[in-house]
Each structure stands twice: as C-alpha cells, then as structure tokens.
Biotite code that builds the C-alpha atoms (Angstrom):
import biotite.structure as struc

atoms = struc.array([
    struc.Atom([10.801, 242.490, 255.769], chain_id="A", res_id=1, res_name="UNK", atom_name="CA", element="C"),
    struc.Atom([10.142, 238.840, 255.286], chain_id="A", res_id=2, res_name="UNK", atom_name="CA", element="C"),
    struc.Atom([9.280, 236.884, 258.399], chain_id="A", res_id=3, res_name="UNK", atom_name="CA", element="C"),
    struc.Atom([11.038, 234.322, 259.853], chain_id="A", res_id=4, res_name="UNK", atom_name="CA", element="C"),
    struc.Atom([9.695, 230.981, 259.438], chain_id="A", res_id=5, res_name="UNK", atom_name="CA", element="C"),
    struc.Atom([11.117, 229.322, 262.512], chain_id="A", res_id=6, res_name="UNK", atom_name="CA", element="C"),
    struc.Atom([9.234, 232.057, 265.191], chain_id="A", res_id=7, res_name="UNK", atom_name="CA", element="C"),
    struc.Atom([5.493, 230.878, 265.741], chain_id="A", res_id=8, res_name="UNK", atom_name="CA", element="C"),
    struc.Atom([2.918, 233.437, 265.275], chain_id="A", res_id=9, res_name="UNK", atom_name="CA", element="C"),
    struc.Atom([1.748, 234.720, 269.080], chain_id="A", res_id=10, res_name="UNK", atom_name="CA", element="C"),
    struc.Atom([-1.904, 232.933, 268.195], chain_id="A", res_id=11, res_name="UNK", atom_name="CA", element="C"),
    struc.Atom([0.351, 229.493, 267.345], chain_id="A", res_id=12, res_name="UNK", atom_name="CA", element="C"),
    struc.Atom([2.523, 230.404, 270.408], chain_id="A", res_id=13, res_name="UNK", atom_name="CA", element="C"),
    struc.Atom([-0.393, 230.232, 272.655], chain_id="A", res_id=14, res_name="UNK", atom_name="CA", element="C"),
    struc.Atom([-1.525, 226.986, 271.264], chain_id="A", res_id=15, res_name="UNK", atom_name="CA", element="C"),
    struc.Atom([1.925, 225.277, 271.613], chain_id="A", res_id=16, res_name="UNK", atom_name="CA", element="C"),
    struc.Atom([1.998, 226.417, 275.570], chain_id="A", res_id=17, res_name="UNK", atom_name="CA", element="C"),
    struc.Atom([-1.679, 224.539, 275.731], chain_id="A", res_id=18, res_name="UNK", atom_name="CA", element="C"),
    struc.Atom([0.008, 221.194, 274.303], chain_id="A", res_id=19, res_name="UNK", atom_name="CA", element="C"),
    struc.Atom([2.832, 221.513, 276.338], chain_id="A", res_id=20, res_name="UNK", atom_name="CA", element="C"),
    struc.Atom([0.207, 221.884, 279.103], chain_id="A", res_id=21, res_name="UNK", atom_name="CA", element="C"),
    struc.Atom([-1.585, 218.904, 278.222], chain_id="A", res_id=22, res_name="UNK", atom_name="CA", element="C"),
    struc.Atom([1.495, 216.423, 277.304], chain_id="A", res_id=23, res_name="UNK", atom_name="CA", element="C"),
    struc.Atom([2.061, 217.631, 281.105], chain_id="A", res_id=24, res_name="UNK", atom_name="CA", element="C"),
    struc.Atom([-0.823, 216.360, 282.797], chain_id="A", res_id=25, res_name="UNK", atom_name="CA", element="C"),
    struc.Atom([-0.688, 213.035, 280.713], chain_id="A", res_id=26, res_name="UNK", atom_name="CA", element="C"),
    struc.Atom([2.688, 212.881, 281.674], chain_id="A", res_id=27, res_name="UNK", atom_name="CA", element="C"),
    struc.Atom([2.265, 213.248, 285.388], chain_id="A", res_id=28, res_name="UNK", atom_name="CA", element="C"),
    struc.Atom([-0.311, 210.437, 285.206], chain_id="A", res_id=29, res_name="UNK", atom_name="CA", element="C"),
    struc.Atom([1.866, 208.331, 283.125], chain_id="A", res_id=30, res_name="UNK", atom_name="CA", element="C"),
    struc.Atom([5.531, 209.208, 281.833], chain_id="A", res_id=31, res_name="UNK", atom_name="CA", element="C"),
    struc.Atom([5.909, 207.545, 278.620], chain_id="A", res_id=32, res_name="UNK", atom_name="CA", element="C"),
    struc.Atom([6.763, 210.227, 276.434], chain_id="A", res_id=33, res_name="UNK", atom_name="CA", element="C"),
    struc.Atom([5.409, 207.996, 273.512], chain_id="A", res_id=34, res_name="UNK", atom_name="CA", element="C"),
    struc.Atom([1.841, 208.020, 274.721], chain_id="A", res_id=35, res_name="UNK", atom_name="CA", element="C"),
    struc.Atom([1.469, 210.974, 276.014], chain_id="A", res_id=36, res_name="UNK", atom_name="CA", element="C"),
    struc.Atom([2.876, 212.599, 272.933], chain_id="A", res_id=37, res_name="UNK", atom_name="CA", element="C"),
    struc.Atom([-0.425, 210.237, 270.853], chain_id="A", res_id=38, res_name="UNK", atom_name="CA", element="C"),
    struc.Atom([-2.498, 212.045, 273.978], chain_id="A", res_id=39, res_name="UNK", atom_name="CA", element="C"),
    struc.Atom([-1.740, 215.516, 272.571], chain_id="A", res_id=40, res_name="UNK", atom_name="CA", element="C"),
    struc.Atom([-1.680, 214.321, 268.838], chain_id="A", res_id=41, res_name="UNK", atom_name="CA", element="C"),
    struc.Atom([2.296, 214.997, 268.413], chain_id="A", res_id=42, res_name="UNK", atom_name="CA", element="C"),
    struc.Atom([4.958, 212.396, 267.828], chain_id="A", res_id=43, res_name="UNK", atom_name="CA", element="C"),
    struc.Atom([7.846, 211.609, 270.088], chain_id="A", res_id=44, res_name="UNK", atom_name="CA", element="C"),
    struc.Atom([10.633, 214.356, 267.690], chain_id="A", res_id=45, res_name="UNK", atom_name="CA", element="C"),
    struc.Atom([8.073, 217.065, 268.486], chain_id="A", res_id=46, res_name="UNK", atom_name="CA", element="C"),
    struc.Atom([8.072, 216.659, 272.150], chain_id="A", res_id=47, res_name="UNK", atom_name="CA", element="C"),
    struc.Atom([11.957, 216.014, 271.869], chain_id="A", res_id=48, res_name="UNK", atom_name="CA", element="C"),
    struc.Atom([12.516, 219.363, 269.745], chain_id="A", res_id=49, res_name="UNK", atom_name="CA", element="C"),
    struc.Atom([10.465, 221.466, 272.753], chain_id="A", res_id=50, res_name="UNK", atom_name="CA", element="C"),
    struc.Atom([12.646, 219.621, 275.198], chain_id="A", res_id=51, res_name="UNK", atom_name="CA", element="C"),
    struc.Atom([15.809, 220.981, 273.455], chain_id="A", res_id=52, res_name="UNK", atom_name="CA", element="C"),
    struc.Atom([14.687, 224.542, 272.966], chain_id="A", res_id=53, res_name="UNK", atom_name="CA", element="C"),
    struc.Atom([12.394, 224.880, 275.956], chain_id="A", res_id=54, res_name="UNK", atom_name="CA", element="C"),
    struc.Atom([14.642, 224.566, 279.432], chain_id="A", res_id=55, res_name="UNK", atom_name="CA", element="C"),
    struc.Atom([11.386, 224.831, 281.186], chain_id="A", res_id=56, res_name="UNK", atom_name="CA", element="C"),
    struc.Atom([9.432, 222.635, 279.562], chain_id="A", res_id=57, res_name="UNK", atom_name="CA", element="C"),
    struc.Atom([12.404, 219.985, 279.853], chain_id="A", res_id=58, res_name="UNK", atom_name="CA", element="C"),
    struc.Atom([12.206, 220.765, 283.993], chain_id="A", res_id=59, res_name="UNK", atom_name="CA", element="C"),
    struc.Atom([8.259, 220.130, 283.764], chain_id="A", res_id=60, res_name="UNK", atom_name="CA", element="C"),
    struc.Atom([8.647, 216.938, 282.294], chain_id="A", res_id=61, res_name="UNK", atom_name="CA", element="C"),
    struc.Atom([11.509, 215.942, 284.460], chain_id="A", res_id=62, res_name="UNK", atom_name="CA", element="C"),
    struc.Atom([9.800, 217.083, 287.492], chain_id="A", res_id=63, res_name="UNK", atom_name="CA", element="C"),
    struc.Atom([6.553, 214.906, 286.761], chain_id="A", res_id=64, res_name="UNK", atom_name="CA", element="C"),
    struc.Atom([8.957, 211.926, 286.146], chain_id="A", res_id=65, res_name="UNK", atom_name="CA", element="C"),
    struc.Atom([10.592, 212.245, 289.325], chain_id="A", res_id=66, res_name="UNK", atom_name="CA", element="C"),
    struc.Atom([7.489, 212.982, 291.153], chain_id="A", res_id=67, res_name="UNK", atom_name="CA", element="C"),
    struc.Atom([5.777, 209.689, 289.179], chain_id="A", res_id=68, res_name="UNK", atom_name="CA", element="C"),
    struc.Atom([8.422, 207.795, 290.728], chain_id="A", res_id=69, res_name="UNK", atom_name="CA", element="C"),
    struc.Atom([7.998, 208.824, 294.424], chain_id="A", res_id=70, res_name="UNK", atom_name="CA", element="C"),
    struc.Atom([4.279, 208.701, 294.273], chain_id="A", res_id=71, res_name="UNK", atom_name="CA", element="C"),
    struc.Atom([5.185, 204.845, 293.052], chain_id="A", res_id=72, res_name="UNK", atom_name="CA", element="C"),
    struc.Atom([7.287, 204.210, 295.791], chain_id="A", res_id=73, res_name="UNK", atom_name="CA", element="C"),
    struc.Atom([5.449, 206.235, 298.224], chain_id="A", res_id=74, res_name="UNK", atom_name="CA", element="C"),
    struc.Atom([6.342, 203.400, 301.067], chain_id="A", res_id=75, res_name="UNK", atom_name="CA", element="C"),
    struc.Atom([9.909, 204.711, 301.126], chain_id="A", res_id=76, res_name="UNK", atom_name="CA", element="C"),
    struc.Atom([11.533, 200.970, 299.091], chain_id="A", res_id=77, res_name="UNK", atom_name="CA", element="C"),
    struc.Atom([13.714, 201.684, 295.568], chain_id="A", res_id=78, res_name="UNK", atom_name="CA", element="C"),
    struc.Atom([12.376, 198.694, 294.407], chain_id="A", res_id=79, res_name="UNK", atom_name="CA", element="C"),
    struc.Atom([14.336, 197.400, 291.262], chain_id="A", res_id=80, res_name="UNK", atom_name="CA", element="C"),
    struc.Atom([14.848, 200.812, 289.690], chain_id="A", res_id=81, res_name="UNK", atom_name="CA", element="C"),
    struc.Atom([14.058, 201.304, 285.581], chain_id="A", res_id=82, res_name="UNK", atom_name="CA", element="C"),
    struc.Atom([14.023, 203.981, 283.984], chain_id="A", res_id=83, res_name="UNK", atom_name="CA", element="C"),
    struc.Atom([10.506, 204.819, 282.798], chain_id="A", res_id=84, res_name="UNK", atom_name="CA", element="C"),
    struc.Atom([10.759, 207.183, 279.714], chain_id="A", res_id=85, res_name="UNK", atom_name="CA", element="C"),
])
C-alpha cells in the first residue's frame, strides 16, 4: 500500500514538534513571525501552514503574543496599540 505523502514519518514528526518548540521560545521573546521563522530556518508559509492545520500550535503562538504584549505594558497603560505580527 503506497504511503501517503502528506503524513510525516514519526522520526520527521518529532522533529517538526522541536521547531514548533523553538519558533515558540523566539516568539515569546519577540513576535515577529518573520524572524522567528529565519530563527528556526523556515519561512513565514511554513509557519502559516502549521498555524492552519495545528489548532494548538496557533493557541501557542497567540498566547506568547498576548502575553508579549502585557509583559510590554506591564504598568497597566494601552499605550497606542499596533498590532505586532
């Protein structure tokens, strides 16, 4: 039975959990998907593809957005909100 080419081996599997990992911690630091994408050597449609097929990973990277945010205006202030992708 020929395999199909869209599931990832469970050896490639475990690698794309340690990116996702990694774009993670970047991310928390700094969310610009851009750079943090270049951090884990993936480009922005990568990181957009795992967003769309990977609920959880789309709540991780919302979650250290948000969290960004608050840490930035720790004092309390919305200061001149942008969004910071």
């Amino acid at each position: 039975m020929p395999k199909d080419k869209k599931s990832p081996c469970p050896n490639q599997e475990i690698q794309i959990a340690e990116l996702k990992d990694r774009f993670i911690f970047y991310y928390e630091q700094l969310p610009v998907q851009k750079l943090a994408a270049g951090f884990i050597g993936r480009d922005e449609d990568t990181i957009i593809k795992w967003r769309t097929s990977d609920p959880d990973f789309a709540d991780r990277v919302a979650k250290a957005r948000s969290e960004w945010w608050m840490r930035q205006n720790s004092d309390g202030r919305l200061v001149g909100a942008t969004t910071v992708w």
